[in-house]
C-alpha positions, -999 to +999 in steps of 0.1 A: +379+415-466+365+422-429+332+422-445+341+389-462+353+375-428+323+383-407+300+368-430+318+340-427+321+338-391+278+337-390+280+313-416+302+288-394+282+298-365+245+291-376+254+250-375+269+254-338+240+267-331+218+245-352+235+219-328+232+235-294+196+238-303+192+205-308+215+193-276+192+212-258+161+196-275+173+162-265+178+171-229+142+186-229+130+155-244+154+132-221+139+152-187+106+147-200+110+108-204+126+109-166+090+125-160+073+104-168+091+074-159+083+092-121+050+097-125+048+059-139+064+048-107+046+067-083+013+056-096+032+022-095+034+026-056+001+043-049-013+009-063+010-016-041-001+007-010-038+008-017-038-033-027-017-044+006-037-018+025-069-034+012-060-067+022-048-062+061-078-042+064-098-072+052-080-096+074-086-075+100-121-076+099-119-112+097-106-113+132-129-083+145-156-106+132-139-139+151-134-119+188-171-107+183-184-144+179-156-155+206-167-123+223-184-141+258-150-169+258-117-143+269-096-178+269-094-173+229-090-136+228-051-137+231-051-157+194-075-137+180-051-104+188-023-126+176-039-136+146-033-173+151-073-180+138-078-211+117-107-210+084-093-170+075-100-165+038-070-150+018-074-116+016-058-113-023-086-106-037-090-070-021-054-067-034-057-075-070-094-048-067-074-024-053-047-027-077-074-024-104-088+003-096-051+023-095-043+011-132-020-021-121-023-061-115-011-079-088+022-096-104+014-137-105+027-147-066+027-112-058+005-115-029+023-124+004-001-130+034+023-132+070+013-136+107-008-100+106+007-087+073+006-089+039+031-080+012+019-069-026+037-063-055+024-052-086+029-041-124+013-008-139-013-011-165+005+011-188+040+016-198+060+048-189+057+062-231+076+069-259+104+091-252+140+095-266+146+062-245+132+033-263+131+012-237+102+034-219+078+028-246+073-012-233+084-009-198+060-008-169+070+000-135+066-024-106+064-016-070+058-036-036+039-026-004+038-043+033+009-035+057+004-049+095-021-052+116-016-043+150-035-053+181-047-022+195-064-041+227-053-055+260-072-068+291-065-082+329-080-122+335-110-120+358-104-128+392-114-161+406-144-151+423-160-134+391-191-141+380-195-164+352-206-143+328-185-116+336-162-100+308-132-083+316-124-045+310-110-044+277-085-010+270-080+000+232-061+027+230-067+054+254-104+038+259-120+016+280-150-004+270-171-022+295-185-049+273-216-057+270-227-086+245-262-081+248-260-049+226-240-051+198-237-020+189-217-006+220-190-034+213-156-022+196-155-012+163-127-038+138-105-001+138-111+003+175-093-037+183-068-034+154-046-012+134-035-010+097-003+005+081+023+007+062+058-004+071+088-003+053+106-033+039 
């Protein structure tokens, strides 16, 4: 009869175990989905960065190319470093090539442009997968992105008795440039008279 008994024990204990097994097979297959579901997301946010990124940084050379031009009148410097410049081009386009290129579309009004910033959000290309969770086979994740430009540039007004074709002493950082239009090249750079990043919101 033992021998009886413990046979039967193993019998009712292979479908406990037959279940464990496959407890533990759905939990390997649920932490998978939550994988990828991450990995779908963060490629979602490398895209909004890069396409809000892209589009500052066009603006911004916008305006390096306006204080340039404007570079011999310092009475329309201070709206130039504002960014209060009339005829700018929208800079979505950048966004929705940058999105592109990280597997994702700018969402249809997903491109903000503010006074120096622009906000993106945008839709991956591809959906998070099949997994145990159906809904991951035909969602895609969506992520938004801010980036500024900061005026990097400051300057004293020339005194009264300057000469008229005197420029004042423009300080960019921790740098001083003694402009110079006649040569271009020694004239700040677009990252030298503004900055471009990220902030959160």
């Amino acid at each position: 009869m033992t021998r009886r008994r413990t046979y039967g024990d193993a019998g009712q204990a292979f479908p406990i175990y037959i279940t464990a097994m496959g407890g533990l097979l759905f939990l390997a297959l649920a932490y998978f989905a939550v994988g990828q579901a991450t990995v779908n997301r963060s490629g979602a946010q490398t895209a909004a960065d890069a396409a809000a990124l892209a589009a500052a940084q066009d603006t911004r050379d916008q305006l390096a190319g306006e204080w340039t031009r404007d570079v011999l009148d310092p009475t329309k410097w201070p709206d130039i470093f504002t960014g209060d410049v009339q005829g700018l081009r929208l800079s979505c386009g950048r966004a929705s090539e940058l999105a592109e290129r990280n597997y994702a579309q700018v969402v249809p009004g997903g491109c903000t442009p503010g006074v120096l910033s622009y906000t993106v959000v945008v839709e991956t290309d591809k959906t998070m997968g099949e997994s145990v969770v159906p809904i991951t086979a035909t969602t895609r994740s969506k992520a938004h992105a801010t980036a500024v430009i900061k005026a990097l540039c400051s300057y004293k007004p020339l005194a009264a008795n300057a000469e008229p074709d005197a420029l004042p002493l423009l300080t960019c950082g921790d740098r001083e440039w003694n402009l110079d239009p006649k040569d271009p090249a020694s004239l700040p750079e677009p990252q030298d008279l503004f900055d471009v990043h990220l902030v959160d919101r």
